[in-house]
N, C-alpha and C positions, 0 to 999 in steps of 0.2 A: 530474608525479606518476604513480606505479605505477597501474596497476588493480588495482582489488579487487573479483575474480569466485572464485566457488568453481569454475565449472565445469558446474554442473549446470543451469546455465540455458540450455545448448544442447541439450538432451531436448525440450524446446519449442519450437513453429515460431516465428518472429520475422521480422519487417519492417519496413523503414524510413516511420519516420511523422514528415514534415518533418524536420530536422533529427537524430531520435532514432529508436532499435533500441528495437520494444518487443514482446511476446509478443502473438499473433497471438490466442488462443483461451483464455489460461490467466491468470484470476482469482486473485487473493489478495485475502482477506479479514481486518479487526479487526474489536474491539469495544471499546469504553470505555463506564466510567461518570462519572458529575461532579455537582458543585451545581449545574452550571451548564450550558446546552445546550456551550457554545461548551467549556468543562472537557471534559464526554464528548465531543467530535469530536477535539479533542484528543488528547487518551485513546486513541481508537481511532485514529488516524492511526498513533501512537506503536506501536501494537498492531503495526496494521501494517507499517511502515518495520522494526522489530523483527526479524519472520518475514523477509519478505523478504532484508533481510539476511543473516540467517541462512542461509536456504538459498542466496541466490543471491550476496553480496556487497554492499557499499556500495556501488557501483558503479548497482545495480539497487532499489537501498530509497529512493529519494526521490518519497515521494507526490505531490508538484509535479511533478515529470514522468512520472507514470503516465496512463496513457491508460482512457476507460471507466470510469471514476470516479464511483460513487452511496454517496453518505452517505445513511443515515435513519434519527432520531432519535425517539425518544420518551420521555415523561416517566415518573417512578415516585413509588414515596412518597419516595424518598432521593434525587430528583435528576432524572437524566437518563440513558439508555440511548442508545449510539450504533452505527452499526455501518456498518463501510465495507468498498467493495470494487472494486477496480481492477486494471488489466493494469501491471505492473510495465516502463517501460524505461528504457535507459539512452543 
């Protein structure tokens, strides 16, 4: 299969971490909402894999192999509030 990079994720330093290339210094962030805690982490994962993509390619948006990864959640009157943030690699 081809990669899918845009390019711009060489502006950021990056190192190999086991097996994976991932950004050294540079966070990306979601947020999600949901009925349910497990709905908003969801939610915000999606948020994030989203952006990442975005700027950087598929290649680089899968939050399972992001590195430095904090989820933290809280409840509202409509649900759940989530919000995550991790070093994207690939």
């Amino acid at each position: 299969s081809s990669a899918d990079q845009t390019g711009i994720a060489s502006m950021h330093n990056q190192a190999r971490v086991g097996n994976k290339i991932c950004m050294t210094d540079h966070y990306h962030y979601g947020s999600g909402t949901g009925a349910t805690k497990a709905a908003a982490q969801k939610s915000a994962i999606s948020s994030w894999s989203s952006f990442t993509d975005f700027e950087y390619g598929s290649d680089w948006a899968r939050f399972s192999k992001a590195v430095g990864k904090r989820i933290s959640c809280s409840s509202s009157s409509s649900g759940y509030d989530c919000q995550v943030e991790a070093r994207p690699c690939r």
